[in-house]
Structure formats: structure tokens, C-alpha cells
C-alpha positions as CSV (number, residue, x, y, z in Angstrom):
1,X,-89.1,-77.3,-15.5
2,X,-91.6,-75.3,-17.4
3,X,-95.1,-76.7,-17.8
4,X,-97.8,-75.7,-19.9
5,X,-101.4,-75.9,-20.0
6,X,-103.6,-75.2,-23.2
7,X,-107.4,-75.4,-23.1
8,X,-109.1,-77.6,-24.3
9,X,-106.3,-80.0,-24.5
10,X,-105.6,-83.2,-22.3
11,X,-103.1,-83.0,-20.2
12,X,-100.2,-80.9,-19.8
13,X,-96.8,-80.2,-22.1
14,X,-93.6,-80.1,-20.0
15,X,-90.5,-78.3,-21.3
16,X,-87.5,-80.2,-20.2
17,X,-85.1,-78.3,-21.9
18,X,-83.8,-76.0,-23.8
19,X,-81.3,-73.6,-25.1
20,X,-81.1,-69.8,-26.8
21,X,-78.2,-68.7,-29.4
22,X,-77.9,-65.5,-30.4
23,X,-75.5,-62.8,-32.0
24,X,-73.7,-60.2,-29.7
25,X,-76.4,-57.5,-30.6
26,X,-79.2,-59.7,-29.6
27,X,-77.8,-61.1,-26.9
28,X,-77.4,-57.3,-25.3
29,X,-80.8,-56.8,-26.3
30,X,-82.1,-59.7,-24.7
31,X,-80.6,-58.6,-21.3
32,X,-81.6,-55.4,-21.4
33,X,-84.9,-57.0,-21.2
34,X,-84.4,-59.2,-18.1
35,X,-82.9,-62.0,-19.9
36,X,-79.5,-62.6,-18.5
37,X,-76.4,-63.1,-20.4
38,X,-75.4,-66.0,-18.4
39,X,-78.5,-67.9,-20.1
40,X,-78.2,-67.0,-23.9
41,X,-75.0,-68.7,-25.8
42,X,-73.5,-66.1,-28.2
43,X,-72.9,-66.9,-32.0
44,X,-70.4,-65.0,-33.9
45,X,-71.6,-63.7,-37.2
46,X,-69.1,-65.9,-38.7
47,X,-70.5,-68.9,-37.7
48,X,-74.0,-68.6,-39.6
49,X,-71.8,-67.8,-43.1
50,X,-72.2,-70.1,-45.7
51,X,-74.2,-71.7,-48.3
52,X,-76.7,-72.4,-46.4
53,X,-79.5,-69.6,-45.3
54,X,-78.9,-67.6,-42.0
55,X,-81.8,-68.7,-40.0
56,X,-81.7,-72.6,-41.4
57,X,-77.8,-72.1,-40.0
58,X,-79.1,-70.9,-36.6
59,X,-81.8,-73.7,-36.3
60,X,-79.1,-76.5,-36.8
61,X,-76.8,-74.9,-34.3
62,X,-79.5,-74.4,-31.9
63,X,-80.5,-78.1,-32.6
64,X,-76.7,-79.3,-32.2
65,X,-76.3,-77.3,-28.6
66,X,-79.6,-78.8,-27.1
67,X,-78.5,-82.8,-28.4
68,X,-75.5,-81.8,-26.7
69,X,-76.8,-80.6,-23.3
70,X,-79.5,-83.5,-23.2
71,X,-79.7,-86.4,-25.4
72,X,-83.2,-87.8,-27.2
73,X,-84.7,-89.8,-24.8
74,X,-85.8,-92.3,-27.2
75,X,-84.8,-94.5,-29.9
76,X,-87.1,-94.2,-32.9
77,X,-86.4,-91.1,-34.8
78,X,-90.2,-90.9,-36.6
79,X,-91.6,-90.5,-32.8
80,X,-90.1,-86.7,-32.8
81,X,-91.3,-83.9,-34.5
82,X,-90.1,-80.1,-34.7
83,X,-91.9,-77.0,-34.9
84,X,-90.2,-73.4,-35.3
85,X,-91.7,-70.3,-35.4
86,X,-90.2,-67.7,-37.8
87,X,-91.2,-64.0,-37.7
88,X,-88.8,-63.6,-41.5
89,X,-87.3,-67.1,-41.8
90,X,-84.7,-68.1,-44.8
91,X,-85.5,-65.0,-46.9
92,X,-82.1,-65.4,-48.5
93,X,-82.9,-68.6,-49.8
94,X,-86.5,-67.7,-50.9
95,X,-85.7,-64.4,-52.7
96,X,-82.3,-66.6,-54.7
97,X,-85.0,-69.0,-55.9
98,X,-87.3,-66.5,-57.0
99,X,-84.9,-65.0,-59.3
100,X,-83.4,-68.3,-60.4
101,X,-87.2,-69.0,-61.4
102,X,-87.7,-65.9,-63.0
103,X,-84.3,-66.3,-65.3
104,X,-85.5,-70.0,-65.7
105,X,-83.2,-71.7,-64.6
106,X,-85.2,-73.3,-61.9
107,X,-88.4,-75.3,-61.8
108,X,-91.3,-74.4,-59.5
109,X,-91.7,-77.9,-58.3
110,X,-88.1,-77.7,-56.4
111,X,-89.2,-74.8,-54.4
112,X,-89.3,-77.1,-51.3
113,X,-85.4,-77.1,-51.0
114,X,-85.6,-73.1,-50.7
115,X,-89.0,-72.7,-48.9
116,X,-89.3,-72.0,-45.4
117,X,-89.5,-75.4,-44.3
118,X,-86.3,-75.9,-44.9
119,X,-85.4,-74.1,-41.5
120,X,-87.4,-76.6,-39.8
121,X,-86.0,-79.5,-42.1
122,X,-82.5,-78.5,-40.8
123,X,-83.2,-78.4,-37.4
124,X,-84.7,-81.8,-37.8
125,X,-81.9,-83.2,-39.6
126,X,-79.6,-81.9,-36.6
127,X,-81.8,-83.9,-33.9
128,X,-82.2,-86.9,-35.8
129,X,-86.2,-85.9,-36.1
130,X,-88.0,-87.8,-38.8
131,X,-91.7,-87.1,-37.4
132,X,-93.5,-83.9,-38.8
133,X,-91.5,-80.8,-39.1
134,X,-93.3,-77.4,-39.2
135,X,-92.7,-74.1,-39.6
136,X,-95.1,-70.9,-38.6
137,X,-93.3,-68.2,-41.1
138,X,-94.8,-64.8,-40.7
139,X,-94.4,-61.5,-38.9
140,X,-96.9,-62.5,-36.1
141,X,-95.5,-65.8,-35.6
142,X,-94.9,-67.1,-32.2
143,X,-93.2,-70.5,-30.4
144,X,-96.1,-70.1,-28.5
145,X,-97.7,-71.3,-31.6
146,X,-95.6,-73.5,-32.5
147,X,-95.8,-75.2,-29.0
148,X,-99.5,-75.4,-29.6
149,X,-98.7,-77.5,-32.8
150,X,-96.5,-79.5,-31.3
151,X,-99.0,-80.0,-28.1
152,X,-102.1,-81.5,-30.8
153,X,-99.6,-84.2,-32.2
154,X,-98.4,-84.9,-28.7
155,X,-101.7,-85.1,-27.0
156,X,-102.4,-87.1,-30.0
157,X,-99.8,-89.8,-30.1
158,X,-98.6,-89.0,-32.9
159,X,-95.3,-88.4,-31.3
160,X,-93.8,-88.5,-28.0
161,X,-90.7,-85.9,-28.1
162,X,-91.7,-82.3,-29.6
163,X,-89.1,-79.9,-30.6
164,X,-90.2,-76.3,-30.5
165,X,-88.2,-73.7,-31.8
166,X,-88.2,-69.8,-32.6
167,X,-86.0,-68.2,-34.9
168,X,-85.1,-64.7,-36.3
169,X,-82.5,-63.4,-38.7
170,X,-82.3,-59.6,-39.3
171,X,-79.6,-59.0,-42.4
172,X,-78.0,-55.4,-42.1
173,X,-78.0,-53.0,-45.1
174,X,-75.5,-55.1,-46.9
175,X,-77.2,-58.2,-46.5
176,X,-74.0,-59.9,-45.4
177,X,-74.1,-59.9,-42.3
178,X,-76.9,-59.5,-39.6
179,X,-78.4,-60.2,-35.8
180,X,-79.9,-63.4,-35.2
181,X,-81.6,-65.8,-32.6
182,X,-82.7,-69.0,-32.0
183,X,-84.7,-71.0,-29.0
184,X,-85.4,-74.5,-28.8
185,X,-86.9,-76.6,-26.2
186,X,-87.6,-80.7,-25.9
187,X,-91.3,-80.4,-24.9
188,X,-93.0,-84.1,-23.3
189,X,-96.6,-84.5,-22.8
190,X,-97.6,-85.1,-19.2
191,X,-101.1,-87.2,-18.1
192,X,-100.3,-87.0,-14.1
193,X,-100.8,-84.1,-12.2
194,X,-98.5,-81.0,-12.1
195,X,-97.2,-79.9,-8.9
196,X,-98.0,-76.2,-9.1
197,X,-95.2,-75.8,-6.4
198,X,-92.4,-76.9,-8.2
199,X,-93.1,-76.1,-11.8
200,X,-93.3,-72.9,-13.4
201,X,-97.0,-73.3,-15.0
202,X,-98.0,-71.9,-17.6
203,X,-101.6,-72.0,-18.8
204,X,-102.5,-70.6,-22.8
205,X,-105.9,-69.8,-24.8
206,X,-105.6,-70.5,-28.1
207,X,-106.2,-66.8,-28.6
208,X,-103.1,-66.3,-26.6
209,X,-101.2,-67.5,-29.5
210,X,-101.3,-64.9,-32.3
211,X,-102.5,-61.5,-30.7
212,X,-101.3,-58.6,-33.1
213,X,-97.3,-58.3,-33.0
214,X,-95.1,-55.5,-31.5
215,X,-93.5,-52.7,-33.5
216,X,-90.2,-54.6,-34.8
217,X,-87.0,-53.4,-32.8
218,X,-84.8,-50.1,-34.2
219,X,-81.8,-51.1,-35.8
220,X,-82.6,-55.1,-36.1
221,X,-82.9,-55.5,-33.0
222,X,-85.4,-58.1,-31.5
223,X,-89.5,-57.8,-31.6
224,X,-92.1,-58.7,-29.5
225,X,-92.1,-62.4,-30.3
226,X,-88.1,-63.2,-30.0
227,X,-88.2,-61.3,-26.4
228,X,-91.4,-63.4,-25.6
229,X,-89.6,-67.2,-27.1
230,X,-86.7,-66.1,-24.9
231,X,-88.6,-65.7,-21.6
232,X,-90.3,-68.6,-22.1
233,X,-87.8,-70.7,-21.6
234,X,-85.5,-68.8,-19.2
235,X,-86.9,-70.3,-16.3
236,X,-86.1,-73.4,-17.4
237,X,-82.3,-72.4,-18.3
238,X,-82.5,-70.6,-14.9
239,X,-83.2,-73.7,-12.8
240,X,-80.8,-75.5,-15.1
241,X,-77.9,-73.9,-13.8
242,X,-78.5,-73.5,-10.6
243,X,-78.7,-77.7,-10.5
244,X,-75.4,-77.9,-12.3
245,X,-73.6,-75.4,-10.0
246,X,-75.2,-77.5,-6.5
């Protein structure tokens, strides 16, 4: 497991697992940078068509791969929250409403079903989550950040499974199609003591969380902050698998 320390916070926040989807050009990307193909599940264009927005489609499928791989481990639905961080989220969806507003033939106040909560709101809706759902939206925005939301309503109470996601959807030239990923990890908070042995630890300053972004990848390929969601969690995936093939 992956644990993480944030100061000034009680306690720690345990990642306990987690998955990563991306399209084939990501997924080369992502390897080329030391994440190995063997951890990253590849989406086909194809599968994030439809009516709904790329990156809201990538959140739910994400969502529907980690419920699969390990179950909520509780019962009531408002005790889970999600958080996803989004360097260009559901711009599809945003830049539709816009000009449906413009031509008026939509109302301001319905701007919530287009906004950029709705790729949280889908990923929720996937894992059953009716708790807060969050999204950081914005070039610099990390799941380090996100994890630090999810940490204050865990250290809080206010919750007692987080779901902390990153997601990115590049369209090509044409707009329909594109390279995409998502991560998403169950994150628990943890009184007791960590054993520094047998964890990967982790320890975060809040100024960690949003230092100025890299340069975005040529071509749509991934930035800074997708490479740094993916190796977040790849020791996690690593020690995954090498359980399941004991």
C-alpha cells in the first residue's frame, strides 16, 4: 500500500487501491516514463464515444474497473466522497453549453449538468458515492490536490472512504477523437502507526500540491501532472500484482 502524510494533518491517508486507463498513445507515453504497460489498462477510442463528454466517460470507466477489482468496504453510500483532479476536464460539454446559451436556447441556471463537476458527478454515480464530489479543473491541477481534499474530509469524519481521481482528455485536430487517462484510488484514513518498512510513504507540504505545471506534452501527449497521478499509484498497482501472481 501507498501511504501518505500531509502536514499539519492527523494521522495518515492510506491508498488501498487503485487503477489507471488510458488510450494506446498514453499508455506508450506512460511507459516510456517508467510506468509499465502491465499496470495501465488500455481504452480504445471507441469506448469514450458517446453523448456523454470524453473525460466524464473516462471517470465512470475508471470508477467501474476499481468497484470491480475491490468492492466499497462499507454500506452507506453518503460516507464516500470523490475528488478528481482535471488539467482540461469536459470541455466538450462546456463549450456545447456555451453556445446553446449564447443562441438561447439554454438557461444559465442548468449549467451544472455541463460544468466540470459533472466528471466528478459521474464517477460518483459509478461507485455508488453520495458524499461530497469535487473537482480541481485547471491546467495546474494535481491528484495530489485532490488527495489533499479528500484527506481534510477524512481527517474530519466527514467521510470514511475517499475516491481520488486524475483525469485528462486531449481531442486531436478534429475533435473527434483524442488521447485520454484516468487514475483512481480508494484512499482510508489511518490513526495507528505506519510501518515505514512495509509501506511506500509518502509525506506532502501543502506547497507540494500546486507548484507551477510542466510544458504540456507534443502531440497530446501527457504533462507533468498525468505522469506524476500515474506514479503515484504505481506502487500500489505494482505490489498488487505481485500478490495476485504468489
Amino acid at each position: 500500500m501507498t501511504t501518505v502524510f500531509f502536514h499539519g494533518l492527523r494521522g495518515a491517508f492510506r491508498l488501498r487501491s487503485a487503477v489507471v486507463l488510458a488510450t494506446p498513445g498514453f499508455r506508450a507515453d506512460l511507459s516510456q516514463d517508467h510506468v509499465p504497460e502491465a499496470l495501465v489498462t488500455e481504452v480504445a477510442a471507441q469506448d469514450v464515444r458517446g453523448k456523454q463528454d470524453p473525460a466524464s466517460l473516462l471517470g465512470a470507466l475508471a470508477a467501474r474497473e476499481l468497484t470491480a477489482a475491490s468492492p466499497a468496504g462499507d454500506a452507506d453510500p453518503f460516507s464516500r466522497g470523490v475528488f478528481v483532479s482535471t488539467r482540461r476536464g469536459n470541455q466538450r460539454s462546456v463549450r456545447a453549453f456555451a453556445g446553446a446559451l449564447a443562441a438561447g436556447r439554454r438557461s444559465p441556471s442548468t449549467f451544472s449538468v455541463a460544468g466540470y463537476n459533472i466528471v466528478a458527478q459521474s464517477t460518483a454515480r459509478e461507485l455508488g458515492a453520495r458524499g461530497p464530489s469535487v473537482v480541481l479543473a485547471g491546467q495546474r491541477a494535481t491528484l495530489d490536490g485532490a488527495l489533499f481534499l479528500a484527506a481534510l474530509r477524512l481527517g474530519s469524519g466527514a467521510i470514511r472512504t475517499g475516491y481520488v481521481g486524475h483525469v485528462t482528455w486531449l481531442p486531436d485536430a478534429t475533435g473527434r477523437s483524442g488521447e485520454g487517462l484516468a487514475v483512481l484510488a480508494a484512499v482510508e484514513h489511518v490513526d495507528s502507526a505506519v510501518s515505514v518498512s512495509e509501506q511506500h510513504v509518502v509525506a506532502l507540504a501543502p506547497a507540494d500540491l500546486y507548484a507551477p505545471r510542466g510544458t504540456d506534452g507534443p502531440g497530446g501527449a501527457p504533462a507533468a501532472e498525468d505522469f506524476a497521478a500515474a506514479h503515484r499509484v504505481a506502487p500500489l498497482l505494482a505490489d498488487s500484482r505481485t500478490a495476485g501472481v504468489r
